[in-house]
PyMOL commands that place a pseudoatom at each C-alpha (Angstrom):
pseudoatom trace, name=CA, resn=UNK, resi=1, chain=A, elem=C, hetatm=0, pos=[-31.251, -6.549, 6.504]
pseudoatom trace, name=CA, resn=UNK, resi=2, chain=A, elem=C, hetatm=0, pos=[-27.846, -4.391, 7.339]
pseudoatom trace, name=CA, resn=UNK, resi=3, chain=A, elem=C, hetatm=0, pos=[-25.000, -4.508, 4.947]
pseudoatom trace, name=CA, resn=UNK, resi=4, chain=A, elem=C, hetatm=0, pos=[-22.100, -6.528, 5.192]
pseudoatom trace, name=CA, resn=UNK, resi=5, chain=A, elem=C, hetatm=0, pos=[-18.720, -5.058, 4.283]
pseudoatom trace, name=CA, resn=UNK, resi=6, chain=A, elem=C, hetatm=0, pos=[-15.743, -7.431, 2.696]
pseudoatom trace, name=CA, resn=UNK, resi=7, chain=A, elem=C, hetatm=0, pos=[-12.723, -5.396, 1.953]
pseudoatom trace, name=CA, resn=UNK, resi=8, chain=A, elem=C, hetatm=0, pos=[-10.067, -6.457, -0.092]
pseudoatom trace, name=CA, resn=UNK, resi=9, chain=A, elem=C, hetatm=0, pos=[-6.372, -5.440, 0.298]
pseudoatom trace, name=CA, resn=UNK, resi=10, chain=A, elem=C, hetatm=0, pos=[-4.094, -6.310, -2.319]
pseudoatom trace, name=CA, resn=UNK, resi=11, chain=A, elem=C, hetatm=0, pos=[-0.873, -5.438, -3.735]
pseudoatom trace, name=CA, resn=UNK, resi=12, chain=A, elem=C, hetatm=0, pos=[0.568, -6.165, -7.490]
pseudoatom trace, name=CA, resn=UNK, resi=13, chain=A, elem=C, hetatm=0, pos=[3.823, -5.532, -9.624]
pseudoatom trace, name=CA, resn=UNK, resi=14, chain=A, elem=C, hetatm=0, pos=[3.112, -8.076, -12.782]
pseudoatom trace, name=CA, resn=UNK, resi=15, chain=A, elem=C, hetatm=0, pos=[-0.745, -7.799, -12.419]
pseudoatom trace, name=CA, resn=UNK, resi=16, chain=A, elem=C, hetatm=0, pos=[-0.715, -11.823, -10.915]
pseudoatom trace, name=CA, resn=UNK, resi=17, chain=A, elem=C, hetatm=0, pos=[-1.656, -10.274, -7.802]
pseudoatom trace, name=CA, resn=UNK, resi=18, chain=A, elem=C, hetatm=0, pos=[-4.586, -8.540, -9.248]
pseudoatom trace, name=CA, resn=UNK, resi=19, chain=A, elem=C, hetatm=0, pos=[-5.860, -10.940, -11.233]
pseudoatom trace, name=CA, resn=UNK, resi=20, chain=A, elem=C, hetatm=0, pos=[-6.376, -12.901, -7.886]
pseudoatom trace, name=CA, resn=UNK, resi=21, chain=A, elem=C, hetatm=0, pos=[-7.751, -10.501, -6.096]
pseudoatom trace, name=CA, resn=UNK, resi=22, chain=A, elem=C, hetatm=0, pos=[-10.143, -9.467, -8.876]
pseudoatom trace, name=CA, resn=UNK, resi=23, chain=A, elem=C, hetatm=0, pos=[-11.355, -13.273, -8.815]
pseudoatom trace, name=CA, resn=UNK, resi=24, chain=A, elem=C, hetatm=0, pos=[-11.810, -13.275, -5.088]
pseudoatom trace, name=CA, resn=UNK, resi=25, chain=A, elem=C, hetatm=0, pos=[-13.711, -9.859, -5.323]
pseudoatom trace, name=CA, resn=UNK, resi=26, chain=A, elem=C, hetatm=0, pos=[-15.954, -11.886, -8.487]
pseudoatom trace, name=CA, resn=UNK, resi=27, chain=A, elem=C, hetatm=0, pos=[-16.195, -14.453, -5.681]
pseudoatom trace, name=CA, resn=UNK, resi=28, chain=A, elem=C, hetatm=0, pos=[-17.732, -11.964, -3.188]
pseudoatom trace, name=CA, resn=UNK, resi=29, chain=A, elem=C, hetatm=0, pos=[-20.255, -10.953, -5.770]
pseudoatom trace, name=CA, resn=UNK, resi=30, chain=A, elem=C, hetatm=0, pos=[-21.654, -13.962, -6.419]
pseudoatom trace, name=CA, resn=UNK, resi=31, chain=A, elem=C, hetatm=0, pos=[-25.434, -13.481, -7.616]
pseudoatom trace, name=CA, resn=UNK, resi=32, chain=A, elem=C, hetatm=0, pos=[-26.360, -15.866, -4.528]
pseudoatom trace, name=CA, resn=UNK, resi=33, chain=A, elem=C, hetatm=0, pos=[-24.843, -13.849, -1.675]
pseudoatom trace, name=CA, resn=UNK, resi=34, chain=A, elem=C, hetatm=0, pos=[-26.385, -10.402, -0.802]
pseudoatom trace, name=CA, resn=UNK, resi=35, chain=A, elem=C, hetatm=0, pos=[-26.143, -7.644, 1.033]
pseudoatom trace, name=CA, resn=UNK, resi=36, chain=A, elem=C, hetatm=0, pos=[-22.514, -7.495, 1.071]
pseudoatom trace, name=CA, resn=UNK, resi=37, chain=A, elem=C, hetatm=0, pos=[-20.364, -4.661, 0.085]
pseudoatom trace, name=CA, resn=UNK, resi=38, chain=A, elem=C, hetatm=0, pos=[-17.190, -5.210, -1.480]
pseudoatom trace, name=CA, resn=UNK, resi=39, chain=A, elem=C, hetatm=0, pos=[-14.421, -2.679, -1.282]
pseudoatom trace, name=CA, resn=UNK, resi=40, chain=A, elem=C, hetatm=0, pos=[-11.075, -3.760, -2.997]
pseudoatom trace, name=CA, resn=UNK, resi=41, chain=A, elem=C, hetatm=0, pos=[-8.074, -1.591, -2.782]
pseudoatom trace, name=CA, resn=UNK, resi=42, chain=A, elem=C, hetatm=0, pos=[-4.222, -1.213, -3.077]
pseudoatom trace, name=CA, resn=UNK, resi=43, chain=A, elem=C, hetatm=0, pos=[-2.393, -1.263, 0.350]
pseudoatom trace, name=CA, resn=UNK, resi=44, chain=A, elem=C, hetatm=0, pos=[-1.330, 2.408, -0.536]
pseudoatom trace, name=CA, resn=UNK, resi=45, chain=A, elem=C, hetatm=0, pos=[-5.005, 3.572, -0.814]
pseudoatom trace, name=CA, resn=UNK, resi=46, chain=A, elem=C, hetatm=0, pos=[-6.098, 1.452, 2.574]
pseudoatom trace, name=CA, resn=UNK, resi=47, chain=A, elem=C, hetatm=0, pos=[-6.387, 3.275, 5.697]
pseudoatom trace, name=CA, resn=UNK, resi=48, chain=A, elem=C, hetatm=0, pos=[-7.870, 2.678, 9.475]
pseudoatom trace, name=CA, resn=UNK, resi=49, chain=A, elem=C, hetatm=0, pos=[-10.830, 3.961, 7.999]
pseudoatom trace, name=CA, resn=UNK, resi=50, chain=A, elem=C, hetatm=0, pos=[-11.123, 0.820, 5.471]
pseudoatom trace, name=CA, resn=UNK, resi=51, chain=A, elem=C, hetatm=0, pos=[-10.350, -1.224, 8.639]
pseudoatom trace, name=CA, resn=UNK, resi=52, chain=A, elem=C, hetatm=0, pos=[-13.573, 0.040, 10.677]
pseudoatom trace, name=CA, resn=UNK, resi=53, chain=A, elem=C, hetatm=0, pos=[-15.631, -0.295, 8.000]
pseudoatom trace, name=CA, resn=UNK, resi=54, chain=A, elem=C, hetatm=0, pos=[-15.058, -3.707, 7.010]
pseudoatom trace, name=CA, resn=UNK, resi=55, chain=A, elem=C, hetatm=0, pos=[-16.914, -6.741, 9.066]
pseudoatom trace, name=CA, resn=UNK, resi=56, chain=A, elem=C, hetatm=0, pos=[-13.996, -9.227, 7.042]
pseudoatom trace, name=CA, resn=UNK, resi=57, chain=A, elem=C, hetatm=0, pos=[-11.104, -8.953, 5.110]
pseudoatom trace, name=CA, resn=UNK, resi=58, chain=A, elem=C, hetatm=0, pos=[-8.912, -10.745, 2.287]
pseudoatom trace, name=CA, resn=UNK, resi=59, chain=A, elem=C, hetatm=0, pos=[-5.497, -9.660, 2.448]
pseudoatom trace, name=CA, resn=UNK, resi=60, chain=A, elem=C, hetatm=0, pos=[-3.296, -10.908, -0.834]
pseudoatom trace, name=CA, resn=UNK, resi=61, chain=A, elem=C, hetatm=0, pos=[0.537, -10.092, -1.388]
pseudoatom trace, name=CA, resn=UNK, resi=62, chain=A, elem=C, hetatm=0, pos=[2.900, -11.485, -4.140]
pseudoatom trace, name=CA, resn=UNK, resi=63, chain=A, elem=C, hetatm=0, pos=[6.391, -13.093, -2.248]
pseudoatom trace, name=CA, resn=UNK, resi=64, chain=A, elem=C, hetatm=0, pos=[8.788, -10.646, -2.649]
pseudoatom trace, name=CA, resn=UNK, resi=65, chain=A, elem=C, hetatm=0, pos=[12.230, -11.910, -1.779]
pseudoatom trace, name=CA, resn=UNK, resi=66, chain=A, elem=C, hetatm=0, pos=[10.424, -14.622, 0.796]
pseudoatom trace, name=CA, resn=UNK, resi=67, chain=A, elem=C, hetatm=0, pos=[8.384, -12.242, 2.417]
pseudoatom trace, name=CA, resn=UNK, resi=68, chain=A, elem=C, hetatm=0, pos=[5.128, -10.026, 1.502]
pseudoatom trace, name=CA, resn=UNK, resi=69, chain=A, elem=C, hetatm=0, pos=[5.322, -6.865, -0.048]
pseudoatom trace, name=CA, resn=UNK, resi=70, chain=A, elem=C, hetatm=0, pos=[6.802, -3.542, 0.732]
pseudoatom trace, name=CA, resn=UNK, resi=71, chain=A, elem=C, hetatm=0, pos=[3.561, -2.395, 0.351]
pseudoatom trace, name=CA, resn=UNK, resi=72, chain=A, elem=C, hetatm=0, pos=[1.699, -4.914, 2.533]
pseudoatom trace, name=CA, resn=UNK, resi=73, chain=A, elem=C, hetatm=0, pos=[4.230, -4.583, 5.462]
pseudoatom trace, name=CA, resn=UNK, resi=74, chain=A, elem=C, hetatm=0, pos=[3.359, -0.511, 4.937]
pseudoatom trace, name=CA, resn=UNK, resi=75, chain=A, elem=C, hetatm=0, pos=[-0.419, -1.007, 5.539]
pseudoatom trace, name=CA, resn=UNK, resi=76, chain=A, elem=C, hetatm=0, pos=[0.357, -2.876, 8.229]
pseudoatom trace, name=CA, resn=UNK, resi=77, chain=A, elem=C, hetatm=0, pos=[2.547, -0.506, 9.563]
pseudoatom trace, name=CA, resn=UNK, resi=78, chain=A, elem=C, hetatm=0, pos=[0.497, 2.275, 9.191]
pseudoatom trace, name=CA, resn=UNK, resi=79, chain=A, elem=C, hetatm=0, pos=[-2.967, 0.908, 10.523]
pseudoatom trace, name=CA, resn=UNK, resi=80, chain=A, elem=C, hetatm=0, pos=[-1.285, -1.710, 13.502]
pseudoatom trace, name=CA, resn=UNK, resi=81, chain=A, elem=C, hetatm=0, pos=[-1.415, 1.026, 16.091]
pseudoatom trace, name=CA, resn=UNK, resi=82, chain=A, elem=C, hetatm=0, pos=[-4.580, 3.076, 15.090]
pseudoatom trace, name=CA, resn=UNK, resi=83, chain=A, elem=C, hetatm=0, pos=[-6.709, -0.478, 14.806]
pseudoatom trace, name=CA, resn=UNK, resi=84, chain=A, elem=C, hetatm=0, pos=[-5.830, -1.323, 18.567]
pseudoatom trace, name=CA, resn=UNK, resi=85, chain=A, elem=C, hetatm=0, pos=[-8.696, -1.944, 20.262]
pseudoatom trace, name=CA, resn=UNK, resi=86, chain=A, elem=C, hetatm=0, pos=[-10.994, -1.329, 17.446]
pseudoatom trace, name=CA, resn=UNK, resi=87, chain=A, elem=C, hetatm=0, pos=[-11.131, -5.175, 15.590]
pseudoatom trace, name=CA, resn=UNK, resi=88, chain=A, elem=C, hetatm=0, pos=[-10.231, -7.412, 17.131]
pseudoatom trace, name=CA, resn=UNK, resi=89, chain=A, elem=C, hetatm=0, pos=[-10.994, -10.577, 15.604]
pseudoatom trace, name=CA, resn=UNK, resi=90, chain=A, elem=C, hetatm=0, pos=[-11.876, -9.284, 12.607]
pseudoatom trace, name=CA, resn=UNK, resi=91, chain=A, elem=C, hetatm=0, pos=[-12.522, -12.280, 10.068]
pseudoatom trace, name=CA, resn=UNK, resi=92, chain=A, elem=C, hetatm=0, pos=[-8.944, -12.963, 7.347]
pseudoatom trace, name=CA, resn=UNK, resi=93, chain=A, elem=C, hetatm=0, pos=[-8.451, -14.769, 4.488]
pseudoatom trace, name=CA, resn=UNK, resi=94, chain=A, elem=C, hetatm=0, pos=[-5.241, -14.157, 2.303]
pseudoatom trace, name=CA, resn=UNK, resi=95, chain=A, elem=C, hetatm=0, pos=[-4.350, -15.312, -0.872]
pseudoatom trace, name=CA, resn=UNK, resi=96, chain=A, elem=C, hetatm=0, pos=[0.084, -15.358, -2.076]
pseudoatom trace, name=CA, resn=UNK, resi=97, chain=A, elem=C, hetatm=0, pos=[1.200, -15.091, -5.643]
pseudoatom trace, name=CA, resn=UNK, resi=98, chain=A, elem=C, hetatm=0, pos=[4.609, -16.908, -5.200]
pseudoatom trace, name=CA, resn=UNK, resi=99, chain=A, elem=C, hetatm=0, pos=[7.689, -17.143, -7.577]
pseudoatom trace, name=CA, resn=UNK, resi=100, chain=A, elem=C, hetatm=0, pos=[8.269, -20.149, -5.571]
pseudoatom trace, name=CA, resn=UNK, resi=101, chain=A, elem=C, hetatm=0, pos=[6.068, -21.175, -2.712]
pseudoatom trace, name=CA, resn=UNK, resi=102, chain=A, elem=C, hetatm=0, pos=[4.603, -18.485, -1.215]
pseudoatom trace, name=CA, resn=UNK, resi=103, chain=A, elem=C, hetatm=0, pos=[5.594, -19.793, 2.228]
pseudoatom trace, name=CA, resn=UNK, resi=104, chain=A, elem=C, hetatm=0, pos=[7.758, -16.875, 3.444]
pseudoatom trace, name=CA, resn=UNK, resi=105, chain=A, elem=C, hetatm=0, pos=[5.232, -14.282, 2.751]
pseudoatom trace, name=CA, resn=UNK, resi=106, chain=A, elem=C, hetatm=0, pos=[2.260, -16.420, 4.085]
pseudoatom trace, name=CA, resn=UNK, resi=107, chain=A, elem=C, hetatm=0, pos=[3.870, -16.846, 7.526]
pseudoatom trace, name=CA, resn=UNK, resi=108, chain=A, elem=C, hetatm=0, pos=[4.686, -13.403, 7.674]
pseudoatom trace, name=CA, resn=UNK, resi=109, chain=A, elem=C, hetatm=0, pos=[1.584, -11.981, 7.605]
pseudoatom trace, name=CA, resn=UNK, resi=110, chain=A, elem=C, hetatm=0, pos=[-0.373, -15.130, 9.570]
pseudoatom trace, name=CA, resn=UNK, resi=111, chain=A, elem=C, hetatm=0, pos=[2.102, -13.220, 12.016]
pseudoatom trace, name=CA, resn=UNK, resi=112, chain=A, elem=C, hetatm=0, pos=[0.592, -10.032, 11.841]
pseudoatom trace, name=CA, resn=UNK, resi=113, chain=A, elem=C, hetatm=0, pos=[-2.435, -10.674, 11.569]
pseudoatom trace, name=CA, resn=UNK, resi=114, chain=A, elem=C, hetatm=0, pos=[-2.439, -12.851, 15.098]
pseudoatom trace, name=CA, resn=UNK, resi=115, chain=A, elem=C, hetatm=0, pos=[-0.811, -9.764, 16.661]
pseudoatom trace, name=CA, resn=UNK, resi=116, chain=A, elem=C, hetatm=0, pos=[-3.563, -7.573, 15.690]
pseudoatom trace, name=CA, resn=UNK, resi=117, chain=A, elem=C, hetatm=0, pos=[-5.662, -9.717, 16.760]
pseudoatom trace, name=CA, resn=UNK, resi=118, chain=A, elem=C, hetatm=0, pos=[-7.560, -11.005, 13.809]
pseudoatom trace, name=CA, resn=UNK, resi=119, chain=A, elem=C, hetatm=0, pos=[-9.332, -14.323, 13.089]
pseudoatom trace, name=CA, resn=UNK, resi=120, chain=A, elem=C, hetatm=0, pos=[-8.082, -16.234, 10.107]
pseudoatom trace, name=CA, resn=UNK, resi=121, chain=A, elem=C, hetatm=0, pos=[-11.296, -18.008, 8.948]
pseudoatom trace, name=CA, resn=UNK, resi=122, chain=A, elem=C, hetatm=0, pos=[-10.750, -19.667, 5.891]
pseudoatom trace, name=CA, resn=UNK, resi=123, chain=A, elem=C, hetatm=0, pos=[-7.701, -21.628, 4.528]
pseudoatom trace, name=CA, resn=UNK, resi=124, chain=A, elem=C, hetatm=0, pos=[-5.246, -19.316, 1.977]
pseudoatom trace, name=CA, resn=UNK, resi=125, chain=A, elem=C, hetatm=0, pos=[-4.637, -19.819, -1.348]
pseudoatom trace, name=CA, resn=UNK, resi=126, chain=A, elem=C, hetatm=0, pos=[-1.250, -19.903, -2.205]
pseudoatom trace, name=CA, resn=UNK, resi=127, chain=A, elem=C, hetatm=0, pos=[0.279, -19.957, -5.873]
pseudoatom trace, name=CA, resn=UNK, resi=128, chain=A, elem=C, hetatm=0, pos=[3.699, -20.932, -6.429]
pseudoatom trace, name=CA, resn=UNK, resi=129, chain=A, elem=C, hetatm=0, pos=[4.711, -21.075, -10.046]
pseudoatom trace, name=CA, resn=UNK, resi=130, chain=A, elem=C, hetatm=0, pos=[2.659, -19.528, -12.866]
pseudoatom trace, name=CA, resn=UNK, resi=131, chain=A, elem=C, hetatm=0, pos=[-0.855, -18.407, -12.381]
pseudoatom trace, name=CA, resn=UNK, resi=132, chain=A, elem=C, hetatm=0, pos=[-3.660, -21.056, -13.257]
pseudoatom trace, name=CA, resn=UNK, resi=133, chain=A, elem=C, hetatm=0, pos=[-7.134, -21.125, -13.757]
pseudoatom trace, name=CA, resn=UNK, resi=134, chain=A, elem=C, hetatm=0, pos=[-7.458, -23.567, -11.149]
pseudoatom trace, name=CA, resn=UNK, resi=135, chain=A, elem=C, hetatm=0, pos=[-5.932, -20.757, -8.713]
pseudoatom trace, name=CA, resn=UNK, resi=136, chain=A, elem=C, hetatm=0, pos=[-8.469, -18.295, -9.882]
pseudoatom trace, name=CA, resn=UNK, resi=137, chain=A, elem=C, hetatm=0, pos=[-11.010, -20.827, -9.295]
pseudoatom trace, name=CA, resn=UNK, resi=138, chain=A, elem=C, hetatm=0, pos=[-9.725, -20.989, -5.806]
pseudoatom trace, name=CA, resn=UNK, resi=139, chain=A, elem=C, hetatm=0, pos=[-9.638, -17.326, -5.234]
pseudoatom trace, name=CA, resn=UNK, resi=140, chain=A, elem=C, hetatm=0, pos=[-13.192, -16.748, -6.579]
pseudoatom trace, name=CA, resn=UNK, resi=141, chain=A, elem=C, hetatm=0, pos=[-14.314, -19.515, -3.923]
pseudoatom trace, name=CA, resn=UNK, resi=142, chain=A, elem=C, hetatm=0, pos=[-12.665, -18.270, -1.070]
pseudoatom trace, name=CA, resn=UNK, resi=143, chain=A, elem=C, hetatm=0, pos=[-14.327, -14.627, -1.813]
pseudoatom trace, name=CA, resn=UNK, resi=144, chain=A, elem=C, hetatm=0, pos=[-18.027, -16.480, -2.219]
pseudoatom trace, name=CA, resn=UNK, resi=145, chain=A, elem=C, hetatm=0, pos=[-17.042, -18.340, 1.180]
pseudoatom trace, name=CA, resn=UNK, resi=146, chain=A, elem=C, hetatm=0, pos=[-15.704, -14.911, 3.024]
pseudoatom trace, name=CA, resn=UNK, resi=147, chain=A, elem=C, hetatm=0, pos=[-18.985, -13.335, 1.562]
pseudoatom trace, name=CA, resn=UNK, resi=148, chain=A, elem=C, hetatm=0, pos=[-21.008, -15.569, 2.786]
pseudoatom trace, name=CA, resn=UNK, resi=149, chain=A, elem=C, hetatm=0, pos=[-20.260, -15.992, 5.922]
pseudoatom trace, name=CA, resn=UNK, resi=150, chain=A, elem=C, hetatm=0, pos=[-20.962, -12.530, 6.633]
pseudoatom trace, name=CA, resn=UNK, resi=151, chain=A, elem=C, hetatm=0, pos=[-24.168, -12.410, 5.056]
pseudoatom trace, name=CA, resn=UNK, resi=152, chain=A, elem=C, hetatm=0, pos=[-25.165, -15.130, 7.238]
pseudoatom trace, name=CA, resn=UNK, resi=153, chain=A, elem=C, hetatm=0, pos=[-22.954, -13.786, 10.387]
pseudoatom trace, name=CA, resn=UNK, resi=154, chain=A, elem=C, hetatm=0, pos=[-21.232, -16.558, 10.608]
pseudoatom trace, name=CA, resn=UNK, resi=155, chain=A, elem=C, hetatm=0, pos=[-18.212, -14.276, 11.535]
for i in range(1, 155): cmd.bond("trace and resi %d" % i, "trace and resi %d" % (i + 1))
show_as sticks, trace
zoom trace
């Protein structure tokens, strides 16, 4: 059986960020789903190359001033043009560490990714207020379900 790949884009100021996107990536690597490779990264280490690799993604940003992060919108930036024509309808998920409620950022990239085109395929996870273990919980089960899915090509 082929590999699957899942790759994980983050970015992260106070370490929130990360600690979600560590629990999806725990979520990916769940002792039940195999034969999925998981490849998590900052947005500044992410390039078109990460893109054609993966067969899914989970993009996570905090909510910086109501929209995602510098560093998102500068993946996205960087990779829009290149990935033309190359994934379209790639399998999303995202996950928002708000301040507040992680609205602003989550439309923002829903908006980007459609214009790619990608496929958002399972429902976000979005914290507003402090970060919880029954966020983390959330995260780790959206990163089984993304994993999953692959592994059994369901997208």
């Amino acid at each position: 059986m082929s590999s699957k790949h899942l790759l994980i884009v983050y970015h992260t100021q106070t370490g929130n960020t990360r600690r979600m996107a560590q629990a999806v990536a725990r979520g990916a690597r769940h002792p039940d789903v195999h034969g999925v490779d998981v490849r998590l990264t900052s947005p500044f280490d992410a390039s078109l190359e990460d893109l054609l690799w993966a067969h899914g993604m989970v993009l996570g940003t905090p909510e910086n001033f109501g929209y995602m992060s510098g560093a998102m919108k500068d993946f996205f930036d960087r990779t829009y043009y290149p990935a033309q024509g190359k994934i379209e309808g790639l399998p999303v998920a995202m996950f928002v560490k708000g301040g507040n409620d992680g609205t602003g950022a989550l439309g923002a990239m829903r908006r980007i990714v459609k214009g790619y085109p990608l496929r958002e395929v399972q429902e976000p996870v979005v914290c507003g207020g402090p970060l919880t273990g029954e966020v983390l919980a959330r995260c780790e089960e959206l990163g089984t379900l993304m994993a999953a899915g692959l592994e059994l090509g369901m997208y």
